[in-house]
SEMARRO-784306 format. One record per residue (C-alpha): residue number from 0; x, y, z. Coordinates in nm, 2 decimals, padded with zeros to 4 digits. Layout:
<nodes>
<num NUM, x X, y Y, z Z> $
...
</nodes>
This chain:
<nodes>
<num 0, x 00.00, y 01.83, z 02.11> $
<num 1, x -00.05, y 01.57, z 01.85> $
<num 2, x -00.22, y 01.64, z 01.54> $
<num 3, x -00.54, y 01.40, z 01.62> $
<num 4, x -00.78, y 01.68, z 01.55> $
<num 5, x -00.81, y 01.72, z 01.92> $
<num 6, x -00.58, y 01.81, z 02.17> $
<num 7, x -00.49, y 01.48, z 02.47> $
<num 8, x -00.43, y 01.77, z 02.76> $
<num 9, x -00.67, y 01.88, z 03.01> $
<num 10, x -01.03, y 01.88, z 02.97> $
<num 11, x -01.00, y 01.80, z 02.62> $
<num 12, x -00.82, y 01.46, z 02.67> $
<num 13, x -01.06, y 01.43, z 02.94> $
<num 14, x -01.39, y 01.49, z 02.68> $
<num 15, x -01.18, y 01.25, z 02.43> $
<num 16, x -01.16, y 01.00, z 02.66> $
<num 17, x -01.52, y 01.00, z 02.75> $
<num 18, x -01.63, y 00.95, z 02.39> $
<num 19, x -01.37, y 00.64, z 02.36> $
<num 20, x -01.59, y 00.44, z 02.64> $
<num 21, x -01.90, y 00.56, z 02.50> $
<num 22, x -01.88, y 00.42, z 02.17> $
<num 23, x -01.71, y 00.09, z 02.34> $
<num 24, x -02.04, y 00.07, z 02.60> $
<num 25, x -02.31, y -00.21, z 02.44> $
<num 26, x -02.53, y -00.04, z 02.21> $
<num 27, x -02.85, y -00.15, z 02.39> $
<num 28, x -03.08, y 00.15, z 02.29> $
<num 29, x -02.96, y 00.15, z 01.93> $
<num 30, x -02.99, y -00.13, z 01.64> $
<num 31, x -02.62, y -00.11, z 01.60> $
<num 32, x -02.46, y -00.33, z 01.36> $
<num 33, x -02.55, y -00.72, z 01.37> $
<num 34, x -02.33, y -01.01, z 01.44> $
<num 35, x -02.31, y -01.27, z 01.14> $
<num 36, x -02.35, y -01.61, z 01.05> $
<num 37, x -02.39, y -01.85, z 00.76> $
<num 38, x -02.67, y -01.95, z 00.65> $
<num 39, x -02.76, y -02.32, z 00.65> $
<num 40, x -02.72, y -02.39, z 00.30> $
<num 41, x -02.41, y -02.23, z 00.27> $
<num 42, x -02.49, y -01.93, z 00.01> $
<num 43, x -02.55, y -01.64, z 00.25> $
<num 44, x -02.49, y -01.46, z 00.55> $
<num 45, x -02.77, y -01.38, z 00.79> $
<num 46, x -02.76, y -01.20, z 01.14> $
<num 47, x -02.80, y -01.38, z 01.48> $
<num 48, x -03.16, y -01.41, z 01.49> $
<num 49, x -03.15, y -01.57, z 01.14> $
<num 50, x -03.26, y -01.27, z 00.88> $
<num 51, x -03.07, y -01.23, z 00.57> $
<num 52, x -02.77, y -00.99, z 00.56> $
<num 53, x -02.72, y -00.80, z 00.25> $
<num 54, x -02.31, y -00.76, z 00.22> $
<num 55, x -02.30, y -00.47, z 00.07> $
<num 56, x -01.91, y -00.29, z 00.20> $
<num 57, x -01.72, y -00.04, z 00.09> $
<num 58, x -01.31, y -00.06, z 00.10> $
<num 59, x -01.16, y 00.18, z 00.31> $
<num 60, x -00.85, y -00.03, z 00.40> $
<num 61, x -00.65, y 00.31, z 00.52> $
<num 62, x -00.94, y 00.42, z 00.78> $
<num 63, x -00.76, y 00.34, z 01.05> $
<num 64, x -00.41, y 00.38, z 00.96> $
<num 65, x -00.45, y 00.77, z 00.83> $
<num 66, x -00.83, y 00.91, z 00.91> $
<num 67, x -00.85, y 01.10, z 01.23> $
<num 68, x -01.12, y 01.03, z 01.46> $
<num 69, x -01.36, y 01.32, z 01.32> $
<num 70, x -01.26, y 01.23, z 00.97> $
<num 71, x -01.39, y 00.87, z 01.06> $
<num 72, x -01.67, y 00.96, z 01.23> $
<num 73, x -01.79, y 01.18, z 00.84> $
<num 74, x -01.71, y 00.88, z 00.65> $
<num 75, x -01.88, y 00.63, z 00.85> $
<num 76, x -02.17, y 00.85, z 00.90> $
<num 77, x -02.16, y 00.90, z 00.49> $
<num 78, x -02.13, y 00.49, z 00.42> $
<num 79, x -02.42, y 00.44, z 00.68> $
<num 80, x -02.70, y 00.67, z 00.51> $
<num 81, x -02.61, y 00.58, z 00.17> $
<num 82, x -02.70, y 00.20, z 00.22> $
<num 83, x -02.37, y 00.01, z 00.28> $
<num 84, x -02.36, y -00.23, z 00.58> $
<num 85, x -02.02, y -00.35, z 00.55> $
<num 86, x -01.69, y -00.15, z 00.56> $
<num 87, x -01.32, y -00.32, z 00.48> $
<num 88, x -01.07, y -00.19, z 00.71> $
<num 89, x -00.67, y -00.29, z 00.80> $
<num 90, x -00.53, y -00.27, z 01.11> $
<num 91, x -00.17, y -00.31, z 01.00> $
<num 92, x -00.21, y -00.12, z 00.70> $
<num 93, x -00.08, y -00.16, z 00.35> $
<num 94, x 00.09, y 00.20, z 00.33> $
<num 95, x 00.37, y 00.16, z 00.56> $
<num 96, x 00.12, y 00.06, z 00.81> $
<num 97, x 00.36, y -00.02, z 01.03> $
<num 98, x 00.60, y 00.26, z 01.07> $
<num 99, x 00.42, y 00.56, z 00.98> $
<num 100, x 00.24, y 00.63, z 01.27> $
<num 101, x -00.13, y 00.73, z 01.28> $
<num 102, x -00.29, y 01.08, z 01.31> $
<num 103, x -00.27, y 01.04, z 01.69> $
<num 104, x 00.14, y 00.95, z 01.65> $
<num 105, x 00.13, y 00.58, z 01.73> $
<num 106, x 00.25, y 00.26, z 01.57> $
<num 107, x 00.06, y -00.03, z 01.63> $
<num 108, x 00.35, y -00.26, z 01.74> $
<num 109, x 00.62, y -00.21, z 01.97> $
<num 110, x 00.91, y -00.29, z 01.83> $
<num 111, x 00.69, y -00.41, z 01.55> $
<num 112, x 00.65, y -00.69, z 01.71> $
<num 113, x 00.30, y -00.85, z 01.66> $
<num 114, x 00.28, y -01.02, z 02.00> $
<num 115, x 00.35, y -00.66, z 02.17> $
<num 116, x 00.04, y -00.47, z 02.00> $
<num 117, x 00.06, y -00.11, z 02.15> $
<num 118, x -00.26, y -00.03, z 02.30> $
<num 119, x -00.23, y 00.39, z 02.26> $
<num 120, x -00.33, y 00.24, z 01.86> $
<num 121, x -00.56, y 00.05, z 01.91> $
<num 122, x -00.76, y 00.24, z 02.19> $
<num 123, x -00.83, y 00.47, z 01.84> $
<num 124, x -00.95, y 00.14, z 01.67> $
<num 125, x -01.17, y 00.06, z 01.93> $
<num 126, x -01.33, y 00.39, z 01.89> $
<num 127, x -01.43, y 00.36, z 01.50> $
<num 128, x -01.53, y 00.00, z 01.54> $
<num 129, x -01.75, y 00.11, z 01.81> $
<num 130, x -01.88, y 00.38, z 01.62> $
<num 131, x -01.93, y 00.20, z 01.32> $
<num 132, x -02.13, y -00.07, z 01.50> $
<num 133, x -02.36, y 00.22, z 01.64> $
<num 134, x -02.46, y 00.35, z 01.28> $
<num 135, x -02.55, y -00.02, z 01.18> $
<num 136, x -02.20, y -00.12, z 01.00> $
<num 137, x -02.02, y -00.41, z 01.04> $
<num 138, x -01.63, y -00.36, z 01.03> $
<num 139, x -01.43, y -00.63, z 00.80> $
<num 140, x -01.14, y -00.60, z 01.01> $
<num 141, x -00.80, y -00.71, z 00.80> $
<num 142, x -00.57, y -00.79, z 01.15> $
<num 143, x -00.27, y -00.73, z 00.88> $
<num 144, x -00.18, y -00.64, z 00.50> $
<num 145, x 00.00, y -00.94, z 00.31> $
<num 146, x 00.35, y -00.75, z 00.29> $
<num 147, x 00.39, y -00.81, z 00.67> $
<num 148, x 00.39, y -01.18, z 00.61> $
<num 149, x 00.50, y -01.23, z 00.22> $
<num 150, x 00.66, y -00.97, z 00.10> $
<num 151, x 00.64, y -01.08, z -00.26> $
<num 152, x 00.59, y -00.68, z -00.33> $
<num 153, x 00.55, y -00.40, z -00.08> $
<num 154, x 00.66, y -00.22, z 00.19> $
<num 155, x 00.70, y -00.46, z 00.48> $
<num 156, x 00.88, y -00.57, z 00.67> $
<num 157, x 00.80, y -00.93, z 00.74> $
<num 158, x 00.71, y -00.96, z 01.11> $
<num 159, x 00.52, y -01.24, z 01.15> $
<num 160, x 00.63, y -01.59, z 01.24> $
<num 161, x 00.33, y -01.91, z 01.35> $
<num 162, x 00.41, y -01.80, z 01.73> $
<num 163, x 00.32, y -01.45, z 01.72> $
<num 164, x 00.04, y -01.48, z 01.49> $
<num 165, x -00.09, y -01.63, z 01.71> $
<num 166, x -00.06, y -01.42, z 02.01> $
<num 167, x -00.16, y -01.16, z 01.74> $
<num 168, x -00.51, y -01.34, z 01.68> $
<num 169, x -00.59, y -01.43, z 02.05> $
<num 170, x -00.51, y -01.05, z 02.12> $
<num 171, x -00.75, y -00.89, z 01.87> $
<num 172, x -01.01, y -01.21, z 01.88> $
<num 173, x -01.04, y -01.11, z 02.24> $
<num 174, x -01.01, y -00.72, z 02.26> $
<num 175, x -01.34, y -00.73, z 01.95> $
<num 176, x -01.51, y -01.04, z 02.05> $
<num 177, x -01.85, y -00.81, z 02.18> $
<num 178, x -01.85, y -00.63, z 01.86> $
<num 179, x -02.00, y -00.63, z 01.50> $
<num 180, x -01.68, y -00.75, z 01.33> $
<num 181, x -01.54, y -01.00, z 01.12> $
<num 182, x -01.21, y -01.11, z 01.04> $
<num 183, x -01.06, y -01.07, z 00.67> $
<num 184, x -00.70, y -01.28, z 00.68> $
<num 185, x -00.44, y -01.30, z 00.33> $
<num 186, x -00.47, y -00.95, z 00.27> $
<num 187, x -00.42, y -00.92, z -00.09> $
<num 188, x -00.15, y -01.22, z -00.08> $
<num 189, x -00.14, y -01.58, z -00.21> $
<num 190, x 00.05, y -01.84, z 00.06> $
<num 191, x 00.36, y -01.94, z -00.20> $
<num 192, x 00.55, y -02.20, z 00.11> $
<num 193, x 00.43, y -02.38, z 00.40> $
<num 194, x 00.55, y -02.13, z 00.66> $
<num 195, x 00.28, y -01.93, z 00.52> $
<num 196, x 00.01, y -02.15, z 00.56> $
<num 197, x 00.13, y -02.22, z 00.94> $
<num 198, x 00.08, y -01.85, z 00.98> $
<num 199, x -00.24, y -01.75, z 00.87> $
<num 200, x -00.36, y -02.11, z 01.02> $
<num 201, x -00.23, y -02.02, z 01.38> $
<num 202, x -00.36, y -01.62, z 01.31> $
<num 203, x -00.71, y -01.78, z 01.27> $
<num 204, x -00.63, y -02.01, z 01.61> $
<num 205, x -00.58, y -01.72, z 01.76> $
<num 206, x -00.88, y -01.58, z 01.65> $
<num 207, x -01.11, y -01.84, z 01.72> $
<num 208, x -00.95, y -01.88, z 02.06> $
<num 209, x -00.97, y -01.53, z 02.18> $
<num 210, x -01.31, y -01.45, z 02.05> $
<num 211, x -01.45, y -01.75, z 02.15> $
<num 212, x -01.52, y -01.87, z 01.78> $
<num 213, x -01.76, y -01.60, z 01.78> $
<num 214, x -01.68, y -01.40, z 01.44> $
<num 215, x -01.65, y -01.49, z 01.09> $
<num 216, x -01.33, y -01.53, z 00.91> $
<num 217, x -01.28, y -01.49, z 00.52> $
<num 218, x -00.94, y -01.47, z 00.31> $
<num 219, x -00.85, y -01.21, z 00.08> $
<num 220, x -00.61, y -01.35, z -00.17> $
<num 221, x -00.40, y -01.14, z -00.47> $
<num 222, x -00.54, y -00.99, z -00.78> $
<num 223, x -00.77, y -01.27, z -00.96> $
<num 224, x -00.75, y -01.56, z -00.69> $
<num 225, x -01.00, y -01.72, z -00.56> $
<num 226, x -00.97, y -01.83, z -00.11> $
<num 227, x -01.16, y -02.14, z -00.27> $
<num 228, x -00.78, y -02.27, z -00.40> $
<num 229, x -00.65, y -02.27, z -00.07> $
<num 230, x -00.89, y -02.30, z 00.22> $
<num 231, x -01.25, y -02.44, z 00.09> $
<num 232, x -01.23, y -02.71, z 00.33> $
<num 233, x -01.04, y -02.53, z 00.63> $
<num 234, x -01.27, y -02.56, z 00.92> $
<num 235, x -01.15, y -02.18, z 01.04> $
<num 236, x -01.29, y -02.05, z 00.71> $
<num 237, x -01.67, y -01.92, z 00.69> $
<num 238, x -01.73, y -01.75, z 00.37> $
<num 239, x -01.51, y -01.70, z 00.05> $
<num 240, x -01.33, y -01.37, z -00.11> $
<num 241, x -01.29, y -01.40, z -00.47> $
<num 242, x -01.01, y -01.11, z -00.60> $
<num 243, x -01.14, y -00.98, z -00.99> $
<num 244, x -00.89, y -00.69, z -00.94> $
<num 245, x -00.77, y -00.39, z -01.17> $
<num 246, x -00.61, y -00.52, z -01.50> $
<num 247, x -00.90, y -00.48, z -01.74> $
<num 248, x -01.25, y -00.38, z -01.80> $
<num 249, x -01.51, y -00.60, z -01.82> $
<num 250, x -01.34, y -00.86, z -01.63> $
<num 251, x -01.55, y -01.14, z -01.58> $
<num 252, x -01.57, y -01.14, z -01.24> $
<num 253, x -01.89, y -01.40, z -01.23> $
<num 254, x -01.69, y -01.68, z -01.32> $
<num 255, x -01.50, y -01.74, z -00.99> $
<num 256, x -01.85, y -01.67, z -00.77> $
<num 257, x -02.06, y -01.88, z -00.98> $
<num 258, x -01.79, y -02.21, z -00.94> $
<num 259, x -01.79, y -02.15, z -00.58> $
<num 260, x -02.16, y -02.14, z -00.54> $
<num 261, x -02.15, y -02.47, z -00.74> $
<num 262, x -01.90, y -02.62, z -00.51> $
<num 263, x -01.99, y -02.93, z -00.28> $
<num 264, x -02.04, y -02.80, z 00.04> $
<num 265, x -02.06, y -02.47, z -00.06> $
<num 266, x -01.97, y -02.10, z 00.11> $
<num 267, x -02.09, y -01.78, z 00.05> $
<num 268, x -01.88, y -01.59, z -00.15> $
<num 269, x -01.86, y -01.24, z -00.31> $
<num 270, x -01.61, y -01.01, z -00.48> $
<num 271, x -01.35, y -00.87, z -00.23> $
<num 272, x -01.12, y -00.65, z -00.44> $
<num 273, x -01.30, y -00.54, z -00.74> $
<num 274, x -01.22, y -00.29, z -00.98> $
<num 275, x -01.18, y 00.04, z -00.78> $
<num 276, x -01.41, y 00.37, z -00.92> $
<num 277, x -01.09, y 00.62, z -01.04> $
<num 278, x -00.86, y 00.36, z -01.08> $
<num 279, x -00.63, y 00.33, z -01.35> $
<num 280, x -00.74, y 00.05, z -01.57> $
<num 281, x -00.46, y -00.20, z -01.58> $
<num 282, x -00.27, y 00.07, z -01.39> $
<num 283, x -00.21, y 00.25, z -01.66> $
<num 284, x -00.38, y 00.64, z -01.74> $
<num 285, x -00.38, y 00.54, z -02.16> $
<num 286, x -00.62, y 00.27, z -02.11> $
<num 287, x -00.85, y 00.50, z -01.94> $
<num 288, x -01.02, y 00.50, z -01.55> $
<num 289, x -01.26, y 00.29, z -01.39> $
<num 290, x -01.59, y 00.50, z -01.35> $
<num 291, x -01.94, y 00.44, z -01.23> $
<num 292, x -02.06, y 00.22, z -01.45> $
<num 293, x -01.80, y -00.04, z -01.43> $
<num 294, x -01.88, y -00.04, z -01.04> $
<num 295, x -02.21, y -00.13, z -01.15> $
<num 296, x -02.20, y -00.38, z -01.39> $
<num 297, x -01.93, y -00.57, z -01.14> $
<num 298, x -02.16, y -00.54, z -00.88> $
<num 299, x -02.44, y -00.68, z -01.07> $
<num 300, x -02.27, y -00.97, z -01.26> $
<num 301, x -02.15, y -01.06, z -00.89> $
<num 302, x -02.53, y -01.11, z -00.77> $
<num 303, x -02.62, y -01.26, z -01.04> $
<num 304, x -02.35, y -01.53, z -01.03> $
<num 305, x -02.49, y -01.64, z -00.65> $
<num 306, x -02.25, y -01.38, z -00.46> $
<num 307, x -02.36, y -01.36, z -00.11> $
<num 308, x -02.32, y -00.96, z -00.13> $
<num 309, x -02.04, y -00.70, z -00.32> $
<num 310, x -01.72, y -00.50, z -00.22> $
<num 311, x -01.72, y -00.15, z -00.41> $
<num 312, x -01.43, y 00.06, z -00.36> $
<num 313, x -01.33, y 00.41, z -00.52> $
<num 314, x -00.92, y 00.48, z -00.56> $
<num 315, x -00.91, y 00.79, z -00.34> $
<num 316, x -01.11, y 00.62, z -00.05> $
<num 317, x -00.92, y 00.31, z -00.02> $
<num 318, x -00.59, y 00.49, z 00.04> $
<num 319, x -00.77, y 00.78, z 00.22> $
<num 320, x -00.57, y 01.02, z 00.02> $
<num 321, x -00.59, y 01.44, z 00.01> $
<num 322, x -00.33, y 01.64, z -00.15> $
<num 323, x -00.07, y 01.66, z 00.21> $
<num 324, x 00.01, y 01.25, z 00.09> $
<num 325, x 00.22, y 01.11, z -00.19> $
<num 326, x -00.03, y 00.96, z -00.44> $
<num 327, x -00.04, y 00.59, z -00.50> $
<num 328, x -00.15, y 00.44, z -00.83> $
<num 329, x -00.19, y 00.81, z -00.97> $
<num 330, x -00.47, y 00.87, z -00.75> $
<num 331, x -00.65, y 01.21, z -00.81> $
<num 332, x -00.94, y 01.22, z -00.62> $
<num 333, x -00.94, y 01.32, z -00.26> $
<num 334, x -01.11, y 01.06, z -00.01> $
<num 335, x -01.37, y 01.36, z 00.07> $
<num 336, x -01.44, y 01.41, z -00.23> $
<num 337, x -01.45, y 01.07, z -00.34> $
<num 338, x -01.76, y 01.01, z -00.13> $
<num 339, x -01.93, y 01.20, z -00.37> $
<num 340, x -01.86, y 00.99, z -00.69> $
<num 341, x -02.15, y 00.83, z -00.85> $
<num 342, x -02.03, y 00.46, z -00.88> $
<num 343, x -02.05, y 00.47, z -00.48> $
<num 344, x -02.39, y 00.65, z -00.50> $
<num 345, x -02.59, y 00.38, z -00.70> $
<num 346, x -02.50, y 00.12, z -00.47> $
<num 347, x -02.80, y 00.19, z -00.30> $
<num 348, x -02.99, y 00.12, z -00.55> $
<num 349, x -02.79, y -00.22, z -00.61> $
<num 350, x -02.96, y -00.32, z -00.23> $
<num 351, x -03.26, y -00.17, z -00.28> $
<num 352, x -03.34, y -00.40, z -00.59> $
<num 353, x -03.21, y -00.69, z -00.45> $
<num 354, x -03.43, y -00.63, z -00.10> $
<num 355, x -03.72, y -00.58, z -00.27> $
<num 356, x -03.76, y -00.94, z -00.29> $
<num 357, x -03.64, y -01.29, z -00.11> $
<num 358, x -03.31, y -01.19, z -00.28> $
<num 359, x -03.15, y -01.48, z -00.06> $
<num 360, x -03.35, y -01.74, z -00.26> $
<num 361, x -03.20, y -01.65, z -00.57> $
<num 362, x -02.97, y -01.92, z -00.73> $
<num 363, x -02.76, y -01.83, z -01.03> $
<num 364, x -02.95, y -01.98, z -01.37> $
<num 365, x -02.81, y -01.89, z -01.73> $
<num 366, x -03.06, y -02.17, z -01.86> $
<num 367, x -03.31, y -01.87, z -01.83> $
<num 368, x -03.19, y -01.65, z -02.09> $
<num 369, x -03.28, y -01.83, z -02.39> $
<num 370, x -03.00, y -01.89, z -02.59> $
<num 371, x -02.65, y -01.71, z -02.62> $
<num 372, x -02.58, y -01.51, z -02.30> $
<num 373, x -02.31, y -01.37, z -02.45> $
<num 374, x -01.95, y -01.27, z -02.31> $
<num 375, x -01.69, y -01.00, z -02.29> $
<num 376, x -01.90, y -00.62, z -02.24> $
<num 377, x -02.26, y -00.80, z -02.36> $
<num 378, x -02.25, y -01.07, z -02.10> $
<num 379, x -02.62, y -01.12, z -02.01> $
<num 380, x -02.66, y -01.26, z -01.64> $
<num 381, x -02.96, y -01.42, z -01.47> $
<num 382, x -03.06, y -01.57, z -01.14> $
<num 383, x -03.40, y -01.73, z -01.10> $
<num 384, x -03.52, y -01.77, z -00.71> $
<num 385, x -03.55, y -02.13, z -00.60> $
<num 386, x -03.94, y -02.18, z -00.64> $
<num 387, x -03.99, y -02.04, z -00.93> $
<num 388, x -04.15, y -01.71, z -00.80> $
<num 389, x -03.94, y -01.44, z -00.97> $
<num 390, x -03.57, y -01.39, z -01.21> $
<num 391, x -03.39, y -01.09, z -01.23> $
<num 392, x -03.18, y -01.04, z -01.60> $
<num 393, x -02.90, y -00.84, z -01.59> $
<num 394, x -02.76, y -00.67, z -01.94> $
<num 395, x -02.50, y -00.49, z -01.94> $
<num 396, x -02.47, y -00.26, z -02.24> $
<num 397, x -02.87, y -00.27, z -02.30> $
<num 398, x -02.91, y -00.55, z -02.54> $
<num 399, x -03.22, y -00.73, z -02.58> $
<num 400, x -03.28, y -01.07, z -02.38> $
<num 401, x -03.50, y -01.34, z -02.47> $
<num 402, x -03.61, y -01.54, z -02.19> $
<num 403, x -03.79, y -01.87, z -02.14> $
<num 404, x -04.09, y -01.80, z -01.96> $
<num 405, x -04.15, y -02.15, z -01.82> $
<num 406, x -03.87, y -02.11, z -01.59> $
<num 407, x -04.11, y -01.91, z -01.41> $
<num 408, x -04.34, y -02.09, z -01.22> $
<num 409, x -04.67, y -01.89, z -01.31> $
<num 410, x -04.93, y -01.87, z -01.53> $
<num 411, x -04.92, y -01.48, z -01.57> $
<num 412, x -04.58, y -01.32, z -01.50> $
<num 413, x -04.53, y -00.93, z -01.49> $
<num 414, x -04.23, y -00.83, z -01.63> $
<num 415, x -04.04, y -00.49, z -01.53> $
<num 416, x -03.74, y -00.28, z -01.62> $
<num 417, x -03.48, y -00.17, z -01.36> $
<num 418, x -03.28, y 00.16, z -01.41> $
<num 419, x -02.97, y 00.09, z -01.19> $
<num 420, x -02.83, y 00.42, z -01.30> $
<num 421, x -03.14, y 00.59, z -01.10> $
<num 422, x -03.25, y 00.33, z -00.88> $
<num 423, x -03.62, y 00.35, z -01.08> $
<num 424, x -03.84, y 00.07, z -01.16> $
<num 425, x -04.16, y 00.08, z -01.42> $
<num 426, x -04.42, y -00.21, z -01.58> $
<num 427, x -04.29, y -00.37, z -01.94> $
<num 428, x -04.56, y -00.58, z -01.90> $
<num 429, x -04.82, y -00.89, z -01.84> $
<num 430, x -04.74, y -01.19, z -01.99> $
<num 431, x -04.86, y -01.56, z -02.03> $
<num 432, x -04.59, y -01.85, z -01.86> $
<num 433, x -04.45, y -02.01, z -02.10> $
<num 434, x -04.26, y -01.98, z -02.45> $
<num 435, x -04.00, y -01.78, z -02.53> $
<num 436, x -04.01, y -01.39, z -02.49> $
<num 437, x -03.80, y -01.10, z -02.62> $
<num 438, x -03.75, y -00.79, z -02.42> $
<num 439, x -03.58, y -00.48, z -02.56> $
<num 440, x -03.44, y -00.19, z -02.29> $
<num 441, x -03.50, y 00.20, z -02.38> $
<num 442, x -03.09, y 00.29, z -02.46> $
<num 443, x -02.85, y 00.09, z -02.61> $
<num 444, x -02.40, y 00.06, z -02.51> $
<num 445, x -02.13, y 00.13, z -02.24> $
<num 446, x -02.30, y 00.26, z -01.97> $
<num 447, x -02.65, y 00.19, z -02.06> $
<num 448, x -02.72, y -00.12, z -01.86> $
<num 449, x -03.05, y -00.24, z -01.72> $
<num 450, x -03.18, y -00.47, z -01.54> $
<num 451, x -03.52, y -00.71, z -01.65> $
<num 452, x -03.76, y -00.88, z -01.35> $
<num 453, x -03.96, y -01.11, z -01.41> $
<num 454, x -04.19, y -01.21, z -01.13> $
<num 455, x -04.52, y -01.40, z -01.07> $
<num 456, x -04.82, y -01.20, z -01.11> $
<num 457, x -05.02, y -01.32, z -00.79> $
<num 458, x -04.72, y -01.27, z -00.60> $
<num 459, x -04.79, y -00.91, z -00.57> $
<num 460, x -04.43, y -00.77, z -00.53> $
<num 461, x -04.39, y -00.40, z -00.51> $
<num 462, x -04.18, y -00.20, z -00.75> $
<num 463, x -03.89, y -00.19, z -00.64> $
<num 464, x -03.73, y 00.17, z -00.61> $
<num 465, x -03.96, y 00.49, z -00.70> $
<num 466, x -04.19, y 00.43, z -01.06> $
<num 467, x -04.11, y 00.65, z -01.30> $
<num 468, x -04.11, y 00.70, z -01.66> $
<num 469, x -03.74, y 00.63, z -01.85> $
</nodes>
């Protein structure tokens, strides 16, 4: 008897079994999850038959290293109603990923050898990647953490050569190639030498090969790179992961979006590893934790900045951690529990904003706040869509923002206020196009941000989220 949850004798191997192949069998009478593609100009991710996709994951790089198959099954279901359709996972995980065997006692290598996967483990994966595609959430699959091919700092060991990573990539590109997934190489590592390029190149060639080029592959580099350094011209590379990390608050995580967006030939890119809710700031208990609102503003200044979607993450989630584990990081906030925490909560309202309108159309465009957008915890950000039609304003601590009307393209524009704390909307008001306009928000400083819409009057856009007074 293992200590799966369920029992593998008898009838209840028997009932386990059966649920295995029914999450694998198509989803033909649900929506399920879609499968992804770039969109033609390169700033966004739509679905097969072409509609925008809003990115919007959640890091649970542990899930399938330490949840048991009921445990995934609650925090799927929990991601899926709260609005995120994307959820970061890692098949050989960071946490000793390779040795400590999951809740149903098995490695995922024999031998720890990548080109001899053991199928015991991943007959579990196929389950939750099944499952997650049922609910409507597409699985960023990682097929390894970075320690198992530069161990610049980890647990390793170093397993992978340009042979096996290969056979590693034709083996998983073919084993998910029906499902909702997409492939998420680097895994919180920088290539430092050659031998590393060759491996993550032949991974991807084995990728592409086995799936029959049919999924997406992005790069997750270290804390504050950027996959842009490395691969922007790589032909096995779809969209980019930018890495703003843990060291400080108010990191200005914009900067590194908003010069990819701006690159020739540009794609998509969003925030892969951003600062975690619960999280020591710079690792370190003194400087204080990461809480709700820094999820928010990261997530908005990301948008804004012509990110393609977002990657929240709460400490306890990411490791899947409850009180039988040693705590990494000084994490003290159970993975259950952590579904709770409010950061993860007003994400929701981050999509529902954003698909309230042809957020895909929206191009990042400082020029309309009128004059300083400040930096540091004040940094004002702005995105105007590409006809003219409507601008959403971020601020951050509440400040005022003056805007120049005439970068909207109407002669009456109707102005709102965003609560992103409460996911509620309300009317500033009516104003002519044109000039210059002030607008002040209801509170004022950390945690009190807001966001400003400005959108043509004849347009007739609802309000997005519920109307209600401040």
């Amino acid at each position: 008897m293992s200590n799966h949850g369920v029992g593998w004798g008898g009838i209840r191997f028997l009932i386990l079994a059966l649920s295995i192949q029914l999450a694998m069998a198509p989803a033909a009478h649900a929506a399920g999850a879609p499968k992804l593609k770039v969109s033609d100009n390169g700033h966004y991710l739509v679905t097969e038959k072409g509609s925008p996709f809003f990115y919007l994951a959640d890091t649970a790089w542990e899930l399938l290293h330490r949840a048991k198959l009921d445990q995934a099954e609650l925090y799927l279901k929990h991601r899926a109603r709260n609005g995120f359709t994307v959820v970061h996972a890692a098949l050989l995980a960071e946490l000793d990923g390779l040795n400590s065997p999951n809740t149903a006692d098995a490695t995922p290598l024999k031998d720890n050898d990548p080109g001899e996967p053991n199928r015991r483990y991943f007959r579990d994966v196929d389950y939750v990647v099944a499952r997650a595609e049922q609910l409507g959430l597409v699985m960023g699959l990682a097929p390894t953490w970075g320690d198992k091919w530069n161990k610049r700092w980890g647990m390793g060991p170093e397993v992978f050569d340009e042979k096996n990573a290969r056979q590693y990539g034709e083996f998983l590109g073919e084993r998910y190639k029906d499902r909702a997934v997409f492939w998420i190489l680097g895994g919180d590592r920088n290539p430092d030498r050659s031998a590393h390029f060759k491996i993550i190149e032949a991974m991807a060639e084995g990728l592409r090969e086995g799936g029959d080029g049919r999924q997406l592959i992005t790069y997750l580099p270290a804390e504050r790179g950027n996959s842009a350094k490395w691969f922007h011209d790589a032909d096995w590379l779809d969209f980019h992961l930018t890495h703003s990390g843990q060291a400080a608050a108010d990191a200005d995580n914009y900067t590194a979006i908003a010069a990819n967006h701006a690159r020739k030939n540009p794609k998509p890119t969003l925030d892969g590893g951003v600062r975690l809710e619960g999280h020591p700031i710079g690792w370190d208990d003194e400087n204080g934790r990461f809480e709700e609102y820094d999820a928010r503003q990261a997530a908005y200044w990301a948008l804004l900045a012509g990110g393609c979607g977002h990657a929240y993450g709460h400490h306890g989630i990411w490791q899947f951690w409850d009180a039988s584990r040693p705590k990494e990081a000084q994490v003290r906030t159970s993975w259950v529990d952590a579904l709770g925490a409010q950061g993860g909560a007003q994400m929701k309202h981050v999509r529902v904003l954003f698909e309230s309108r042809p957020w895909h159309r929206l191009m990042p465009d400082q020029t309309v706040i009128a004059g300083d957008s400040r930096r540091g915890a004040d940094h004002a950000r702005a995105a105007l869509a590409e006809d003219g039609s409507f601008a959403f304003v971020y601020s951050p601590t509440g400040r005022s923002v003056t805007v120049n009307m005439d970068k909207l393209k109407s002669d009456k524009v109707r102005a709102l206020w965003f609560n992103p704390r409460e996911g509620k909307s309300g009317v500033l008001g009516e104003h002519m196009g044109g000039g210059k306009k002030t607008f002040e928000f209801f509170s004022h400083g950390r945690g009190n941000d807001w966001l400003l819409v400005l959108e043509d009057l004849a347009r007739g856009f609802a309000l997005p989220g519920s109307a209600k007074k401040k």
